[in-house]
C-alpha positions as CSV (number, residue, x, y, z in Angstrom):
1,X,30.5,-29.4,-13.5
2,X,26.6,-30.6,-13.1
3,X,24.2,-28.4,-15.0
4,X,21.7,-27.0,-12.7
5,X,18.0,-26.8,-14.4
6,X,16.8,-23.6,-13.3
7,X,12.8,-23.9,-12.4
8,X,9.8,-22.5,-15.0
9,X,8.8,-19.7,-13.5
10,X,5.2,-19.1,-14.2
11,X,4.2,-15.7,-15.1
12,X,2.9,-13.2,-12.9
13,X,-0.3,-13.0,-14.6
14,X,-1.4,-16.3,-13.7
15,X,-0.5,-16.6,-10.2
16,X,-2.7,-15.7,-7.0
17,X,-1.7,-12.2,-5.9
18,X,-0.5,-12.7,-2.6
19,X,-1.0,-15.1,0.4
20,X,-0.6,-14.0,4.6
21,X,1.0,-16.4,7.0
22,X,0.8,-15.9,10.3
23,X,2.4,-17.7,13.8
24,X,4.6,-20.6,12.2
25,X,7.4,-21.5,10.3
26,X,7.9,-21.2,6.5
27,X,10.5,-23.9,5.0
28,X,11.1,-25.4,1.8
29,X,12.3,-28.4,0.4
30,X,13.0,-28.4,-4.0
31,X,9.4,-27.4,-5.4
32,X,7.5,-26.1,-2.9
33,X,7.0,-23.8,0.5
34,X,6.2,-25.8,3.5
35,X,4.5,-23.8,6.2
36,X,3.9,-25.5,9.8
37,X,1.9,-24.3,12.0
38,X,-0.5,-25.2,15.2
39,X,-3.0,-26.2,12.4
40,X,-0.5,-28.7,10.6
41,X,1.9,-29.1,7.8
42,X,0.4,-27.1,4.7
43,X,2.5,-27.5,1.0
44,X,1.9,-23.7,-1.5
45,X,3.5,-24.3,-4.6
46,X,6.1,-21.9,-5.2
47,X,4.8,-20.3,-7.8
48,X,1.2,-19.9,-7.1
49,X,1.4,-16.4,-5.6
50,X,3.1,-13.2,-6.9
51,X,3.6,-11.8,-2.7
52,X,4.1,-13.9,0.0
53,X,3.2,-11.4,3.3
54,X,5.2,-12.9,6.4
55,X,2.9,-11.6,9.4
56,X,3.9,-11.5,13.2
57,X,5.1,-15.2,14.4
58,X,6.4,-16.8,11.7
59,X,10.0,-17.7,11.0
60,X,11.5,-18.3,7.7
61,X,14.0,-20.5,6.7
62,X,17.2,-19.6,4.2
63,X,15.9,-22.6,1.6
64,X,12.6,-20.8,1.6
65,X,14.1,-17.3,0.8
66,X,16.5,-19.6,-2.1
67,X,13.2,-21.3,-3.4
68,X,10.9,-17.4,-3.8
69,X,14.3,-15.7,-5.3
70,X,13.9,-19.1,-7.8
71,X,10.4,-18.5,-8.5
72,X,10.6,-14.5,-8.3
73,X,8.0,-14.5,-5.8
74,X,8.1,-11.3,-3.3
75,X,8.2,-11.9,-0.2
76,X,6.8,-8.6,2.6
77,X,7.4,-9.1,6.3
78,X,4.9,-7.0,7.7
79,X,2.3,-6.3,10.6
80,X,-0.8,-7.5,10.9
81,X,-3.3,-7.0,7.6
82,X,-0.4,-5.0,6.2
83,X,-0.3,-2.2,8.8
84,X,3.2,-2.1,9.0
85,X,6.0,-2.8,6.1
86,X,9.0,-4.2,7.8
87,X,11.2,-4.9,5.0
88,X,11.0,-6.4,1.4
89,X,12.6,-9.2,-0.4
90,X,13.7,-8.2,-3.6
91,X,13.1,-10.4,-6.6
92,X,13.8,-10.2,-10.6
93,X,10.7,-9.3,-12.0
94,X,10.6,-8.5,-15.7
95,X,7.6,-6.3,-14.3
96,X,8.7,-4.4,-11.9
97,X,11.4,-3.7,-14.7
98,X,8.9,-1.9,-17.3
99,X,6.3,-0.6,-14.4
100,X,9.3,1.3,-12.8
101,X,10.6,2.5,-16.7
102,X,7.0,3.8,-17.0
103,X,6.7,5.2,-14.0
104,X,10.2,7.4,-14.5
105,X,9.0,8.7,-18.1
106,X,5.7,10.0,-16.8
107,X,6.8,11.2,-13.7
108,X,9.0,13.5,-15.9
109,X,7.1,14.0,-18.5
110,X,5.2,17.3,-17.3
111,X,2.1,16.7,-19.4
112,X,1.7,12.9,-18.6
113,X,3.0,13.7,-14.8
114,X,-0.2,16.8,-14.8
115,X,-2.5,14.0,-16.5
116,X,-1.6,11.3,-13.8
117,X,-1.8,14.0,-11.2
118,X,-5.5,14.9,-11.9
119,X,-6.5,11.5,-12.0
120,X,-5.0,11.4,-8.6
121,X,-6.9,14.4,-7.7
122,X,-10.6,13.5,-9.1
123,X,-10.5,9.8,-7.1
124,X,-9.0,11.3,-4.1
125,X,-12.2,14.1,-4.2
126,X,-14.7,12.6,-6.4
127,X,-14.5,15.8,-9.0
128,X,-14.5,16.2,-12.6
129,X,-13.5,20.0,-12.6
130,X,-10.1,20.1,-11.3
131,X,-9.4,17.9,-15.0
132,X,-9.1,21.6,-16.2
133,X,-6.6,22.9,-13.5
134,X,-2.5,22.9,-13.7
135,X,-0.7,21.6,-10.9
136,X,-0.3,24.2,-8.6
137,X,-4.1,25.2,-8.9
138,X,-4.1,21.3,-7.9
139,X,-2.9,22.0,-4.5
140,X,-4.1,24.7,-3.8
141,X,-7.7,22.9,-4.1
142,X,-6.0,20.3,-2.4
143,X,-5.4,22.6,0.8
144,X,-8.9,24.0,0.9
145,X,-10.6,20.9,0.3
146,X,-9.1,19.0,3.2
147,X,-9.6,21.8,5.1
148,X,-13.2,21.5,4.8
149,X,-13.4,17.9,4.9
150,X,-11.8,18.0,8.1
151,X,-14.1,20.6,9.5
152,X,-17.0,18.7,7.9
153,X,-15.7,14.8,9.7
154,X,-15.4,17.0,13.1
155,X,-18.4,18.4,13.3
156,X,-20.3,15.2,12.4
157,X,-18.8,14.4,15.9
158,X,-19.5,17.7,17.5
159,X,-15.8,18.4,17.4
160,X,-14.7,21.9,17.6
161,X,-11.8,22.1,14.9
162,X,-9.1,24.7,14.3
163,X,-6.5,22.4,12.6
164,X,-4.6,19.0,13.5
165,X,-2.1,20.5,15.8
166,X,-4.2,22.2,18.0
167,X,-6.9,18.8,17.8
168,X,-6.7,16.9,21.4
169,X,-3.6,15.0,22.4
170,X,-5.4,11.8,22.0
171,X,-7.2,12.4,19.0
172,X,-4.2,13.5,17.0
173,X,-2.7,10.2,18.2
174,X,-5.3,8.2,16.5
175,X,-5.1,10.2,13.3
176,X,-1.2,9.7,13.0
177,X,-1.6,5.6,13.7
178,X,-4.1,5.5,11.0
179,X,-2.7,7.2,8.4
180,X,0.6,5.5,9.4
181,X,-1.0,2.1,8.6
182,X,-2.6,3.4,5.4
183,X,0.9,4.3,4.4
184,X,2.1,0.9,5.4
185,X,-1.0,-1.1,3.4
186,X,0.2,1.7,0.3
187,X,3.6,1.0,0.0
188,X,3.1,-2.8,-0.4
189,X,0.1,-2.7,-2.5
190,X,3.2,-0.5,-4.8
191,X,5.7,-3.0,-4.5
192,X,3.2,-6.1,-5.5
193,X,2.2,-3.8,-8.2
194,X,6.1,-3.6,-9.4
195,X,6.5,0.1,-9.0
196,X,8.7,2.1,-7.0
197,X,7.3,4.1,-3.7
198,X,10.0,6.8,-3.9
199,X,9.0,8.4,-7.4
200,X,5.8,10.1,-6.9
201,X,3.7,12.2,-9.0
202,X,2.5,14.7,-6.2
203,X,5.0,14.2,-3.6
204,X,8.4,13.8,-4.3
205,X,11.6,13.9,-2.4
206,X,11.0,11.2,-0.5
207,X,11.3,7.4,-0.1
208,X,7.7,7.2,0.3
209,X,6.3,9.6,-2.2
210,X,4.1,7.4,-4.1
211,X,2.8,5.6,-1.2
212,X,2.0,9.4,0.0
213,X,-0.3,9.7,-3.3
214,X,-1.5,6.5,-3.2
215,X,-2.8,7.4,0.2
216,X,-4.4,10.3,-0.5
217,X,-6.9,8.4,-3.2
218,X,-8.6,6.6,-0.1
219,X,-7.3,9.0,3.3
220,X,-10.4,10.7,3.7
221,X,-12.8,8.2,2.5
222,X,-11.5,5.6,5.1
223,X,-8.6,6.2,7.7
224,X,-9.5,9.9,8.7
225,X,-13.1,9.2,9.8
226,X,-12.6,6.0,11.6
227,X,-9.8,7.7,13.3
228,X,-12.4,10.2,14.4
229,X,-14.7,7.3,15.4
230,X,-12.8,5.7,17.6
231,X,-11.8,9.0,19.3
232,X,-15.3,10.1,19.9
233,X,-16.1,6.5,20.9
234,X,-13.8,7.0,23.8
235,X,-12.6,4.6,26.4
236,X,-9.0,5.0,24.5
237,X,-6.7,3.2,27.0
238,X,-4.0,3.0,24.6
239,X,-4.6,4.6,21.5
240,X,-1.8,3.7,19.2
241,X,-2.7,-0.2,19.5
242,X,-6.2,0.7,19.2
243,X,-6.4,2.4,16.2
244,X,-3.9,-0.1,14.7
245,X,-6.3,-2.9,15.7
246,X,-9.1,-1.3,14.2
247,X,-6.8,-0.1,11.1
248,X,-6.1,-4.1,10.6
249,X,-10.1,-5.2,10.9
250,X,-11.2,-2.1,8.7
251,X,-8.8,-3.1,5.8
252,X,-9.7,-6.7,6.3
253,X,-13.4,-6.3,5.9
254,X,-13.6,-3.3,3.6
255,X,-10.9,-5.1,0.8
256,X,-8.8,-1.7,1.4
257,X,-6.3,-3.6,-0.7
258,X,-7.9,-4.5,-3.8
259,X,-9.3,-1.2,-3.5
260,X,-5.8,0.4,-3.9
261,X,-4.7,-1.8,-6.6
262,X,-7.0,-0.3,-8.5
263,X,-6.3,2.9,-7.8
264,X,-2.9,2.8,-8.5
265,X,-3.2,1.3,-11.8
266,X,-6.0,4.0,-12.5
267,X,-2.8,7.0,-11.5
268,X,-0.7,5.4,-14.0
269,X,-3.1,4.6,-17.1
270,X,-2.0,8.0,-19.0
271,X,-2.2,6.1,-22.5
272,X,0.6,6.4,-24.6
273,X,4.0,7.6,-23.4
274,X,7.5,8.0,-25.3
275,X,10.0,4.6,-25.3
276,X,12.9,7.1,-24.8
C-alpha cells in the first residue's frame, strides 16, 4: 500500500484568525481552497486562517471540507457578520484540547470559578468593588444593576419602563433579535478561541452557557441600547430583519469580535490552576 504524506500543518499561532465568504462556491484541489465567485477564481492557502466563516450563498464542496479537516482549520456556517451560528465543523486542535481541560478545572474549582466570575462581573459593569463579593452577592448585584441600566437606556428615550415583559410588543422584539445575534457572534468567537460554549462560569446547565457569559461582558454596552435605538427610531416594518441588519453593520464597524476575543481570554486568565 502507497504511504500517504500527511500535510504540515502550520500552527495556530501563525495563521490569520478567520476569513468570511460570502455568495459563491468553496472547492479545493491538493494544497489549497479555491473560492469562485461573481468577482473570479480566488486561491487561500489552506492553512492561512484558523476559521473559515461560510456566510449566506456559498456552497462547499466535500474535497474542501477533506482539505480544512487536513489542515485543522474550522470551518462556521453562519449568518451574516456572524449573527447566526448554523453549525460547526469540528477539527483536531491540540488547542481546543488544553483550552477545554482549562476550562473544566476552573469551572470546578470554586475559588478559580469565583475569580473568573468577578472578572466577568467588573468588565460586564465597569466595577472594582464587587472583586470583594462571593457569588451569590454577584447576582444579586447583577439583578439590581440591570435593573437600573435598563431604567437608565429607557428613559434616555423617554420610555416608560416596568420590566421587559410588560415593554411594547415591538420593542421587546428588537431586544430579543439583538441579543439573539450577540449570542450567535459569542458562541463562535468561543469556538475560534478553542473552548467549549456549554461550560459556563455564571450560567450553567445549558448548551450555551458560556456564550450567555460572554454576552453579558458587552450586552449592555452594545446590543441593548441599539435595540432601544432602532425602536424609538421607529418606522419598524419588520422588526426581526431590522434589528438583525443593524446587529450585522454594528458588529462590522464597532470590531464586536475582536472585542470579545478579548474578553474571553480576560474570563479565563485566573493564573495558575492545578494539572489534575
Amino acid at each position: 500500500m502507497k504511504n500517504i504524506e500527511k500535510p504540515y500543518v502550520v500552527p495556530l499561532k501563525d495563521r490569520e484568525p478567520y476569513i468570511f465568504l460570502e455568495y459563491g462556491s468553496l472547492s479545493a484541489d491538493s494544497h489549497a481552497f479555491i473560492f469562485t465567485n461573481k468577482n473570479g477564481c480566488f486561491d487561500i492557502p489552506a492553512a492561512m486562517f484558523s476559521v473559515i466563516f461560510i456566510q449566506p450563498g456559498v456552497s462547499v464542496t466535500h474535497e474542501a471540507i477533506k482539505l480544512a479537516a487536513q489542515h485543522k482549520s474550522l470551518i462556521m456556517w453562519v449568518g451574516e457578520e456572524s449573527v447566526r451560528l448554523y453549525a460547526v465543523g469540528f477539527c483536531d486542535s491540540s488547542k481546543s484540547a488544553s483550552r477545554i481541560t482549562k476550562q473544566v478545572l476552573i469551572t470546578t474549582n470554586p475559588d478559580l470559578r469565583l475569580k473568573s466570575a468577578r472578572t466577568l462581573y467588573s468588565l460586564m459593569f465597569d466595577e472594582s468593588a464587587i472583586n470583594t463579593f462571593n457569588l451569590d452577592q454577584l447576582r444579586g448585584r447583577e439583578g439590581a444593576k440591570v435593573r437600573q441600566i435598563y431604567n437608565s437606556i429607557a428613559n434616555s428615550h423617554n420610555i416608560i419602563w416596568e420590566s421587559r415583559d410588560k415593554a411594547p410588543k415591538i420593542l421587546q422584539q428588537c431586544l430579543g433579535m439583538a441579543t439573539s445575534c450577540l449570542y450567535a457572534l459569542c458562541e463562535s468567537v468561543i469556538w475560534m478561541s478553542g473552548y467549549h460554549p456549554s461550560i459556563g462560569i455564571v450560567h450553567s446547565g445549558n448548551a450555551h452557557s458560556l456564550a450567555y457569559d460572554l454576552a453579558d461582558t458587552l450586552k449592555f454596552k452594545t446590543v441593548i441600547p441599539l435595540a432601544f435605538r432602532l425602536y424609538s427610531a421607529g418606522q419598524l416594518s419588520d422588526p426581526f430583519v431590522q434589528t438583525r441588519h443593524a446587529c450585522r453593520d454594528f458588529f462590522k464597524s464597532e470590531k464586536t469580535m475582536e472585542k470579545l476575543f478579548h474578553n474571553l481570554e480576560t474570563i479565563f486568565d485566573v493564573g495558575h490552576y492545578p494539572n489534575s
